[in-house]
C-alpha positions in Angstrom: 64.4 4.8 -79.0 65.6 7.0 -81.9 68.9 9.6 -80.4 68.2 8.1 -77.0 71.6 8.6 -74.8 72.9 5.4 -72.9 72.6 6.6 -69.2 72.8 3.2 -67.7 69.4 2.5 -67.5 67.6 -0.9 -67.9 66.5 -0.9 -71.8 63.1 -2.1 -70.6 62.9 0.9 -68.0 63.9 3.3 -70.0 61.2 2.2 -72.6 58.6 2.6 -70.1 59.3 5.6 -69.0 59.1 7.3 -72.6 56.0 5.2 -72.9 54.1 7.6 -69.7 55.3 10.7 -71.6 52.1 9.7 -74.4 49.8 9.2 -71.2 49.2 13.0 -71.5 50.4 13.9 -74.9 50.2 17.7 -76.3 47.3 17.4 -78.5 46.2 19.0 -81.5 43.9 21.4 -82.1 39.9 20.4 -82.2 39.1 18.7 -85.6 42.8 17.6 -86.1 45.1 14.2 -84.6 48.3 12.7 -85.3 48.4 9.8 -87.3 51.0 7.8 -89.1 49.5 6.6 -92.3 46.2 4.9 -93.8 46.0 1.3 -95.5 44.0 -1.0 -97.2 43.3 -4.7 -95.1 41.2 -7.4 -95.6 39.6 -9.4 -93.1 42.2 -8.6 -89.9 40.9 -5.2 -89.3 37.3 -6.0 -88.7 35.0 -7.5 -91.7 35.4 -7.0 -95.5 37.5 -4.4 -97.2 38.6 -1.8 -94.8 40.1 1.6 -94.9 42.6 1.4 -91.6 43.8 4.9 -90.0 47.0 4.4 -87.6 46.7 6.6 -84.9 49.9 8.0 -83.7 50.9 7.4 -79.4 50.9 4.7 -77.2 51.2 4.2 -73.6 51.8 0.5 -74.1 54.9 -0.6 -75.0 54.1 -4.6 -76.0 56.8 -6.9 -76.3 55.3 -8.3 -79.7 54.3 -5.0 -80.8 54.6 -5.3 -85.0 53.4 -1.4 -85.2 56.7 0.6 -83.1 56.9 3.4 -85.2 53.6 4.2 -83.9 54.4 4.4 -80.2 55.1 8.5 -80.4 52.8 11.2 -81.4 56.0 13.3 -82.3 56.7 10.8 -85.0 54.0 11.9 -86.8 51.7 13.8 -89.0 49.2 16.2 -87.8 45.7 15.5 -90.4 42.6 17.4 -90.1 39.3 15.0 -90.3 38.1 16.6 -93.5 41.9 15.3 -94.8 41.1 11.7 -93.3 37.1 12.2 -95.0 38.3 13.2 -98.2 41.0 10.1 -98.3 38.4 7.8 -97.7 36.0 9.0 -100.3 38.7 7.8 -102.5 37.7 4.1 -101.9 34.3 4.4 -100.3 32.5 2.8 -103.1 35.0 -0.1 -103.2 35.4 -0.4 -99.4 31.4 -0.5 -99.3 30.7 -2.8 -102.1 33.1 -4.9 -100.6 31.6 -5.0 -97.1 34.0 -3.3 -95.0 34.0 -0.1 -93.7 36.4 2.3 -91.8 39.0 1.3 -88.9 40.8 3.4 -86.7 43.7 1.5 -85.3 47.5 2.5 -83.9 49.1 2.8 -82.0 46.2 3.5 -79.8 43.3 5.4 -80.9 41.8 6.5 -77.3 45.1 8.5 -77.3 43.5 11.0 -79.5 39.5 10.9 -78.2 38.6 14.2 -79.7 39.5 13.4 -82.9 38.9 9.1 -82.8 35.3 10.3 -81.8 34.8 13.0 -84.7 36.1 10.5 -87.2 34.2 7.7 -86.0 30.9 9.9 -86.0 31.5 11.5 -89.7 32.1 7.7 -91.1 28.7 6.5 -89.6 26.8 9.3 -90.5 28.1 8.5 -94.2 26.6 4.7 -94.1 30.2 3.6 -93.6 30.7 0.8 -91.2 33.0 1.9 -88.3 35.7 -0.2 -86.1 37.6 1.2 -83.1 40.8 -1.5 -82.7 41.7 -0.8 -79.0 44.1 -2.2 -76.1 41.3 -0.5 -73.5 43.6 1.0 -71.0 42.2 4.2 -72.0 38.7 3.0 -72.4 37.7 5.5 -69.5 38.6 8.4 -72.3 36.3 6.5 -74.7 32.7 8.4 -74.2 28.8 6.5 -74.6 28.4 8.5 -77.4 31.6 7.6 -78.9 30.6 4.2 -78.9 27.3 4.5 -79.8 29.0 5.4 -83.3 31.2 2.2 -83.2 29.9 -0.6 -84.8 32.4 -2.9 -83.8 35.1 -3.1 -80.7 38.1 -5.3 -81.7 39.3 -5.7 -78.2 43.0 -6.7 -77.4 43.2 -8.8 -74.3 47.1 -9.6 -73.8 46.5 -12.1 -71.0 44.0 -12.4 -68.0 47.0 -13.0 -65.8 48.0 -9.3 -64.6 51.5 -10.4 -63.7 52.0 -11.4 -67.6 50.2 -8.5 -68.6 51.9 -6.3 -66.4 55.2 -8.1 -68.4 53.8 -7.5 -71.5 52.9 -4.1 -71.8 54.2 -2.3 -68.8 50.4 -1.5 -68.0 47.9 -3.3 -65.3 45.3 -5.6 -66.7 42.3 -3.9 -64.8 41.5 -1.2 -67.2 40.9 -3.4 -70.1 39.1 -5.6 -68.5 36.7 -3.1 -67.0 36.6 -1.3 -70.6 35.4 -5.1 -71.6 32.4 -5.1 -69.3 31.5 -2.0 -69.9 31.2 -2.8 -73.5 29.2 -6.2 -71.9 26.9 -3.4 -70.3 26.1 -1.1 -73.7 25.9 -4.2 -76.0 28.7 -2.7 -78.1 29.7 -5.6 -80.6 33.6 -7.0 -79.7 35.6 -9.2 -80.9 38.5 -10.3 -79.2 42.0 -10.3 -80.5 44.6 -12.7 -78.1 48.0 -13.0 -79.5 49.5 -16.7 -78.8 53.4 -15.9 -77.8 55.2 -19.1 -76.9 56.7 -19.1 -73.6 54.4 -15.5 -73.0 51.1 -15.9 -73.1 50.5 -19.7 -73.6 50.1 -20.6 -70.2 47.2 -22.9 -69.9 45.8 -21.9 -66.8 46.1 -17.7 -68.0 44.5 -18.9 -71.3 41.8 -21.1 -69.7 41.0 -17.8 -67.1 40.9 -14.9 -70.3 39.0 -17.6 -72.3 35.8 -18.2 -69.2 36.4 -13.9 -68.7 35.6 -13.6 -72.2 32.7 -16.1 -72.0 31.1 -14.4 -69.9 30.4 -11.8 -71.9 27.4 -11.5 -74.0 28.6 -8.9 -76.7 31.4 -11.1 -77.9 31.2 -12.5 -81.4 34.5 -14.2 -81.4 37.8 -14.9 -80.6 40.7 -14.0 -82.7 43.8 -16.5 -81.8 46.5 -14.2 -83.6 49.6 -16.4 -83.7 53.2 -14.2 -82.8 55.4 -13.7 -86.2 58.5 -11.9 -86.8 57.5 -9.4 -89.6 58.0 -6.5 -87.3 61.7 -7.5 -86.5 63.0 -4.9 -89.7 61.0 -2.2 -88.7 62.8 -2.2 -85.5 66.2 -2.5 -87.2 65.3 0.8 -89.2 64.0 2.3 -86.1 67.5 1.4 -84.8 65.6 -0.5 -81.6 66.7 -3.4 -80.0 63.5 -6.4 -80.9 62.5 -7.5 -77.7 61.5 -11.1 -78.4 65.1 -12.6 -80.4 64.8 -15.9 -79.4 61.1 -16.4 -79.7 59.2 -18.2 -82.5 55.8 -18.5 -84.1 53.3 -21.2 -82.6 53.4 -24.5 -83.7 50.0 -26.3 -85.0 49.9 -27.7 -82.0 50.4 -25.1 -79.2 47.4 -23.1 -81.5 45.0 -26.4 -81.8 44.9 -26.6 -78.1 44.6 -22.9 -77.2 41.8 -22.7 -79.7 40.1 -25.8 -78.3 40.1 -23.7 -74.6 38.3 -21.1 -75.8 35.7 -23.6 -77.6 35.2 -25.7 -74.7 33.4 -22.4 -73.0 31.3 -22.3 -75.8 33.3 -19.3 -78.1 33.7 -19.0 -81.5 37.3 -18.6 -82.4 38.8 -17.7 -85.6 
């Protein structure tokens, strides 16, 4: 990380370690949070045109993770939600004609519940649809009523192995997937986002076990197959962070035909 001192310590150790320190950040005050910017996306970030808050904090620290200057609250800007209301008013007519609706992303939103929650509950009172894009370790943090003002979950599910998740993310598995039934349970609509990493998380047998997991779930419209890129690689290089995965490169036609025919076979729509 940014004016970290070399003490010796694995990289990957070290990483972890700074990654507990957002477990139990210092949080704003009531009707504020810590983001690190706004955007404009179509189509990745839930349906239509939608305006995309990036939380700021993680406890994750991914090894494909394309969003690392979001990993510390410190790194960024405190906002009020009147701030984040009155940005979006800028586009709501535009966002709305165009069939989107409001995202709150990261980083990792359920970091910041207080504020994810007010946000969430101001958009949907204002016709807007809402998205919550979430790794659900911290689903526990994530209240009924909260989600009762989420029209859609976009779920990441690293892998259904917890060894490679454990890899992954530093994190266990177990938490997501019991934020994932519990989504089942309130009929919260989810979609589920899987990045394909060769070598990572291609494993047929982990792919085949996250694909009848996710089957089994009645709340799941689809299945996004993201496939790994490199885009992130500069942002580490002006982070001055080592990028984890060097060697590694996209998924071949191939490699995403058959992971997307895994999921199909257990009767999933994937996209």
């Amino acid at each position: 990380m940014r004016g970290t001192v070399d003490t010796g310590e694995n990289p990957r150790a070290a990483v972890l370690r700074q990654a507990d320190a957002e477990l139990c950040p210092a949080l704003p005050e009531p009707g504020t949070g810590v983001i690190d910017s706004w955007d404009l996306s179509i189509g990745v970030d839930g349906p239509g045109t939608r305006f995309v808050v990036f939380t700021c904090g993680c406890p994750m620290r991914c090894l494909y993770c394309h969003n690392p200057e979001t990993w510390r609250m410190r790194d960024g800007h405190r906002v009020t939600v009147e701030e984040v209301m009155a940005e979006i008013g800028k586009y709501r007519r535009f966002v709305s004609v165009a069939g989107g609706g409001i995202t709150v992303s990261g980083g990792e939103p359920l970091l910041q519940p207080a504020f994810t929650a007010e946000l969430l509950r101001r958009c949907r009172a204002d016709g807007l649809h809402t998205a919550l894009d979430t790794s659900g370790f911290l689903g526990g943090r994530a209240s009924d009523a909260m989600l009762a003002d989420t029209d859609l979950v976009l779920l990441d599910i690293k892998s259904a192995d917890p060894a490679a998740y454990r890899r992954l993310t530093g994190r266990p598995l177990e938490p997501t997937l019991r934020f994932a039934r519990r989504l089942a349970e309130l009929g919260r609509p989810t979609w589920v986002r899987f990045v394909l990493v060769p070598g990572l998380t291609d494993d047929p047998a982990a792919v085949e076990e996250l694909a009848r997991f996710v089957a089994g779930l009645s709340n799941v419209e689809h299945v996004d197959v993201l496939p790994f890129h490199r885009m992130a690689e500069a942002k580490y290089r002006r982070l001055g962070l080592p990028y984890p995965l060097p060697g590694v490169r996209p998924p071949g036609p191939e490699l995403l035909e058959r992971v997307h025919a895994q999921f199909r076979a257990h009767g999933l729509t994937v996209v």
